[in-house]
N, C-alpha and C positions, 0 to 999 in steps of 0.2 A: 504494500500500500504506500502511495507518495505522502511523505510526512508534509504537513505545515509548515512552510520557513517563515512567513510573516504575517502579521493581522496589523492590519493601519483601522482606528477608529478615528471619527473624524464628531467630535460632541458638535452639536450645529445648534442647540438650545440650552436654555438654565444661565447660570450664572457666568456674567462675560469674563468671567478670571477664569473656568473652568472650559471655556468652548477652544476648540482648537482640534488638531491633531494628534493623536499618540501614535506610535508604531511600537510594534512588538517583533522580537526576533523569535527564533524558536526554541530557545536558552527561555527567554521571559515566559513564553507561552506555557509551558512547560512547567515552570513556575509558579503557576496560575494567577501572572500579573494583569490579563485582559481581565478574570472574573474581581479581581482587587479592584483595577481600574472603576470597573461598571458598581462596583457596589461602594465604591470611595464616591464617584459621580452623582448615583443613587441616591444619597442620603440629603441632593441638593433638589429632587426632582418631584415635581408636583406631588402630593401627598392622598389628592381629593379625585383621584381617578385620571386625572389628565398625566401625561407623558414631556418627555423631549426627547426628542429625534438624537441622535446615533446614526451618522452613516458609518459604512462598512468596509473593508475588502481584507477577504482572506486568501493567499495564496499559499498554493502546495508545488511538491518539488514535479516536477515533468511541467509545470507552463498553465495549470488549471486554478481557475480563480474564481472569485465569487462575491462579488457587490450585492450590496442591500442595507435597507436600515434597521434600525433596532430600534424599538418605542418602549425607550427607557421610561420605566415607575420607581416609583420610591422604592428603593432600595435596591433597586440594580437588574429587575427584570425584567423580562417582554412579557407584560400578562404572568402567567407564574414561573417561566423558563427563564433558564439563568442562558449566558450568550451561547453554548455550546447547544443545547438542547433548543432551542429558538433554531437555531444556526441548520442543524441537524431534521429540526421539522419543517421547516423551507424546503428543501433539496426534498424530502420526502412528496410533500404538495407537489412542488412546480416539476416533478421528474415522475408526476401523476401516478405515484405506489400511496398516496394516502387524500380518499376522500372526504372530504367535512362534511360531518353528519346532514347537514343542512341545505346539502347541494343535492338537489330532486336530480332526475332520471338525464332529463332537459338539459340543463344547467352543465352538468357536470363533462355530458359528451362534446357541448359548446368548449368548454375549458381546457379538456383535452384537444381537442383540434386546433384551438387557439396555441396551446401550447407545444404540439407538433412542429405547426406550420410557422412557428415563430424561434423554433431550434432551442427554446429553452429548456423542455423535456429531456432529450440529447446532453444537453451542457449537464441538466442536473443527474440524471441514471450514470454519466460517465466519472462525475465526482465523485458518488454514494459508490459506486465499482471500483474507482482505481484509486481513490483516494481516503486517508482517516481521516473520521469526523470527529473527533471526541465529546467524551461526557463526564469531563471534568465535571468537579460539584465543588 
């Protein structure tokens, strides 16, 4: 499996001391300084349901990468998922192996097809296959 070499977060909300860039090697990653990061961040982020945006990129060694944001809550998670398992249920969805209860018959073969014909499928089944995802806690 292609390790991890970098996670760049990009805080894009909250507090203007705290927005910016971070980058992580795979020494920090490892370390578990992205989940430090997001829950040091965390403890600045709306309390009452609202979020701040996280953008994203992870890359692994063979050239596979993956942008996206993270809707940081108080205390450092997307909804209950800390950044790996957030991370890890994306590529699940968008690589169409996990449907949301909530997506009728309809809906769902629209998503797939959207997701086909837009090669994001492809990108995601080929990370969840050749690359680790971990679930750091």
């Amino acid at each position: 499996m292609n390790k991890i070499v970098k996670v760049m977060l990009n805080r894009a909300e909250g507090p203007s001391a705290l927005c910016g860039k971070k980058e992580f090697d795979e020494q920090a990653i490892r370390n578990g300084e992205v989940l430090k990061t997001l829950q040091t961040w965390g403890m600045t982020a709306p309390k009452n349901g609202g979020y701040d945006k996280v953008d994203f990129e992870v890359e692994w060694e063979g050239g596979h990468s993956y942008c996206g944001r993270f809707d940081m809550k108080f205390g450092g998670t997307d909804g209950h998922a800390n950044f790996w398992a957030s991370l890890f249920n994306r590529l699940e969805f968008y690589s169409c192996r996990r449907r949301p209860s909530h997506f009728k018959d309809n809906h769902w073969s629209h998503f797939v097809k959207q997701a086909e014909d837009s090669g994001s499928k492809a990108v995601c089944e080929a990370i969840l296959n050749e690359c680790e995802v971990p679930q750091f806690s």
